[in-house]
Structure formats: C-alpha cells, structure tokens
C-alpha positions in Angstrom: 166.1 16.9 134.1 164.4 15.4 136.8 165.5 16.2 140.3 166.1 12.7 141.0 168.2 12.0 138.2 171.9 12.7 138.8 174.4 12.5 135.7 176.7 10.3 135.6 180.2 11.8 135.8 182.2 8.0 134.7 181.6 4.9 133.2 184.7 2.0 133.9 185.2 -1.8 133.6 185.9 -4.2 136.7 187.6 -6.9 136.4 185.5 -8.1 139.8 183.1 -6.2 141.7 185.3 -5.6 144.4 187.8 -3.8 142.2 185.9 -1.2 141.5 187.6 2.2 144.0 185.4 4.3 146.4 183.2 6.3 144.7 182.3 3.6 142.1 178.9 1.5 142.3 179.4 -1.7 140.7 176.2 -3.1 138.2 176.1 -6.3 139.3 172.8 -7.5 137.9 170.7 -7.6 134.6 167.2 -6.3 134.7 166.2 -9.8 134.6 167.8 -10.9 137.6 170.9 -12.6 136.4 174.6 -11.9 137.1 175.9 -9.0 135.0 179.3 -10.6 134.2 179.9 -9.7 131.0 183.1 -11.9 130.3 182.3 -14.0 127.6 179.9 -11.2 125.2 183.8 -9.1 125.8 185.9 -11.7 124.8 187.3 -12.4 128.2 187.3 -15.7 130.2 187.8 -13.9 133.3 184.7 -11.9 133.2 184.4 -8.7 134.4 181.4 -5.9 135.6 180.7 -2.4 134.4 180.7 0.6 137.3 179.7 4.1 137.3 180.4 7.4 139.4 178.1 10.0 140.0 177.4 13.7 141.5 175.0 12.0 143.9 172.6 14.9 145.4 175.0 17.4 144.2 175.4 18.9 140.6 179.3 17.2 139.3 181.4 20.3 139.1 183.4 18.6 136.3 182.3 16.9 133.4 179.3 14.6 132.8 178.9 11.6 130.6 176.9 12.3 127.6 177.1 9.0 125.7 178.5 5.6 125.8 179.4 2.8 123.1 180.4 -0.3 123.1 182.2 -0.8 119.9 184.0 -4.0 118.1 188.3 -3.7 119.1 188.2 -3.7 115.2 186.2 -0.2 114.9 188.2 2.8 115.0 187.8 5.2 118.2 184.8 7.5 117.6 186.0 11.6 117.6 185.5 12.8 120.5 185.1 9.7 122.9 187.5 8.4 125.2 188.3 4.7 126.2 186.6 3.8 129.5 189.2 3.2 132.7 189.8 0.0 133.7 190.6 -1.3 137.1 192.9 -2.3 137.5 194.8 -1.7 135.0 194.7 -3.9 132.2 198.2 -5.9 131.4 200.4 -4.8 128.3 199.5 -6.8 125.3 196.2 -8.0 126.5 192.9 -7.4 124.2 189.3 -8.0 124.3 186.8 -8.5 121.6 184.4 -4.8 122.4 185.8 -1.9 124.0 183.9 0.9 126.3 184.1 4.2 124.8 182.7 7.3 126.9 182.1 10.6 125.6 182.5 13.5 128.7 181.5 17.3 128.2 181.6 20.1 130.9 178.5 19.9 132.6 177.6 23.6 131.9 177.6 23.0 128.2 176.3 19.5 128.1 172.3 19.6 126.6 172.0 16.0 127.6 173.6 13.6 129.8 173.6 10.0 131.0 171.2 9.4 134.1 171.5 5.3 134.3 172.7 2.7 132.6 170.9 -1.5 132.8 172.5 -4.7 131.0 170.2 -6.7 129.6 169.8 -9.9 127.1 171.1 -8.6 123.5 167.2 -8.8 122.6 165.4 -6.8 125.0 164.5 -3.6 124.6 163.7 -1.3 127.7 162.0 1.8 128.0 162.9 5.4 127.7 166.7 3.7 127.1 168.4 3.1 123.9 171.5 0.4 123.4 175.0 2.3 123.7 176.2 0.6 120.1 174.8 -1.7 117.9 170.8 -2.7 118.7 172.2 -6.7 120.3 174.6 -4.4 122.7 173.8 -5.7 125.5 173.9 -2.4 127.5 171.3 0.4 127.6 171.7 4.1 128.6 169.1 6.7 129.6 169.5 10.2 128.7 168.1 13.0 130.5 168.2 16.3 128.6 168.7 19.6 130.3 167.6 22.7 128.5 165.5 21.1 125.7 163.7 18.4 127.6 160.4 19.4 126.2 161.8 18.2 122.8 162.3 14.6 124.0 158.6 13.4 124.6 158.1 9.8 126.1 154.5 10.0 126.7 154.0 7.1 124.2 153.4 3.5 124.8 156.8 2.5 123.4 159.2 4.9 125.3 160.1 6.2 122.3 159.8 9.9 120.7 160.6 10.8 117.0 164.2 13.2 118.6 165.4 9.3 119.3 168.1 8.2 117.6 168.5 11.5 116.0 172.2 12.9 116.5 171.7 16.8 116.8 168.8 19.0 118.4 167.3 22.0 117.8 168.8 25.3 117.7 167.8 27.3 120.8 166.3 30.1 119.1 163.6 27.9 117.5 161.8 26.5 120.7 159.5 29.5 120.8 158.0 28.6 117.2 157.5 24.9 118.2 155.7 25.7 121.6 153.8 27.6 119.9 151.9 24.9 118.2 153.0 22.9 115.0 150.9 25.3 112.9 152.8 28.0 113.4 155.6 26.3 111.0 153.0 26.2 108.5 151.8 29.2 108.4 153.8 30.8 106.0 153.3 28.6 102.9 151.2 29.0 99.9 149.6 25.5 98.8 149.6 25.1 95.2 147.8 22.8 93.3 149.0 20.8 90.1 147.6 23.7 87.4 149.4 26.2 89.2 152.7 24.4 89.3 152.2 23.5 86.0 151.3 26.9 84.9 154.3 28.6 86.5 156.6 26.0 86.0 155.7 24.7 82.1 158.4 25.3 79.6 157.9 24.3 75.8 161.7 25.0 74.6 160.2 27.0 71.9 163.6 29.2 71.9 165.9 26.1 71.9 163.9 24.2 69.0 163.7 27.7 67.0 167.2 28.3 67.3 168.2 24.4 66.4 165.9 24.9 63.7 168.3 27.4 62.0 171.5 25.8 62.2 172.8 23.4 58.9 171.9 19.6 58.8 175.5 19.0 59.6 175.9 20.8 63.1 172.1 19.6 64.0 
C-alpha cells in the first residue's frame, strides 16, 4: 500500500452535506464535475451524499473497509456485510430503492482495503477502480492491497490486471514460486503428444466383448 493511501475506516449516507458528524468528509462531486446528489438513482426525492472516515496519516487501530456494494432493497444482505450508517437517522417505515452495504475487517488481518471511493455517470469506467455492485452502479472504489500487492498489477493501459474481479488471492506460501518467474509453475510437467496419450490411454474392451460374448442370447 502506498504511503499516501490511507484506508478508509467508514462509508455512511447524508441526507445533506452538512449532516455528515466531525470526522466525516462529505463527496460532494462527480469526477465530471457535477453535484454528487444521488437522490433520484436511490429512490429518494430528497437526495442525499455519500461520506467517508479515515485514519488520516495514522494507521486506523480498528477496522478498515474492505468492500462496498450498493445493492437493490430487494437483494438479500450479502454475509458478512453491514448496512452503511445513515445520518441522521433514517425515520421508521421509510425505504429507498439501493441500499449501502460495507464490509469492515480488523485492519491487522485485512489483505486489502478501500483507499477512495468517486461517483460517476452509471457508464464510465475509471481507472485502477471497479463499480461497488452491478457495472451501471454509479459508485467506484479503489482497493489497495497490503501484503500481496505485487499480485495486483496495473501497469496496463486499461487499469486493469487479470486478479480483478477475482474474489480470493493467493495463498501466502505460493508467492515465492510466482516471483520466481511463470516458468517455474511449468516446470514440472511432462508434454505429451497425441500417440502417447493415445497409447497409454487406448482401451479396446476386449475383456467386456469376450465376456458378453459368452453369456445366452437372452441375457445379451
């Protein structure tokens, strides 16, 4: 992780910007310039503005935010995600049309965690982010990974490495091997070609047609 990239340790909804407590920095824009109010994409007339805390220069001692999806109110809660505070607190019997789920993990066992989160038009895709839900969300979240960083490559054109998207990583103990070069994982296999595998593999039946050969017309 970058030393200028500090995980987030919350992700909430505001109904306004000025609702948002101490500690909370309000997104107020799009990354094309445009008010982030996201009233009408959430199914609420009044509007409202997604915040985030962080551990600013200093490493969160609780947990950090590893994920974030905004889901349909129809889709279940995912396992292991919570719903997103609200401030204020929403009134009884009042719904919306997505909900904010964030997903939190001590930050001493977390591989990855949430650096920064844009809003953008549902179409646009941003570098080095990916969309927290379904590809028209109109929020984006960048990951930063902590132990296996070299795993997540973004050297390309596109932002884009082939761990993306990709819901588990590597066990530990394997990172030597892939350092190592991509030939290393190779070098244990013995390339066969078609006459071998069809020598080793061939199987004529002969006991099977032998032994059905025996038995009376009837049971045949």
């Amino acid at each position: 992780m970058a030393e200028d990239e500090t995980p987030l340790t919350g992700v909430a909804w505001a109904a306004a910007p000025e609702a948002a407590p101490a500690g909370w920095t309000v997104i107020g824009v799009t990354v094309e310039g445009a008010a982030a109010n996201l009233g009408k994409g959430f199914g609420l007339k009044s509007g409202g503005y997604l915040c985030v805390s962080s551990g600013r220069a200093q490493a969160p001692p609780g947990p950090v935010v590893t994920d974030v999806l905004v889901l349909s109110d129809r889709s279940p809660q995912p396992l292991g995600y919570t719903r997103a505070p609200e401030f204020p607190e929403p009134r009884p019997g009042g719904s919306r049309k997505k909900r904010l789920y964030v997903k939190l993990q001590p930050v001493g066992v977390a591989d990855t965690a949430v650096v920064d989160i844009k809003l953008s038009s549902k179409s646009k895709t941003l570098p080095y982010y990916t969309k927290a839900g379904a590809p028209a969300a109109p929020c984006s979240i960048k990951r930063a990974a902590s132990q296996h960083e070299a795993l997540y490559d973004t050297s390309n054109i596109y932002g884009l490495s082939a761990m993306d998207g990709v819901p588990f990583t590597l066990h530990p103990k394997f990172d030597t091997r892939l350092s190592s070069g991509s030939n290393a994982l190779l070098t244990d296999l013995n390339v066969k070609s078609l006459a071998d595998i069809e020598a080793e593999y061939n199987y004529a039946f002969v006991v099977e047609k032998t032994a059905a050969a025996r038995l009376p017309p009837s049971v045949c």
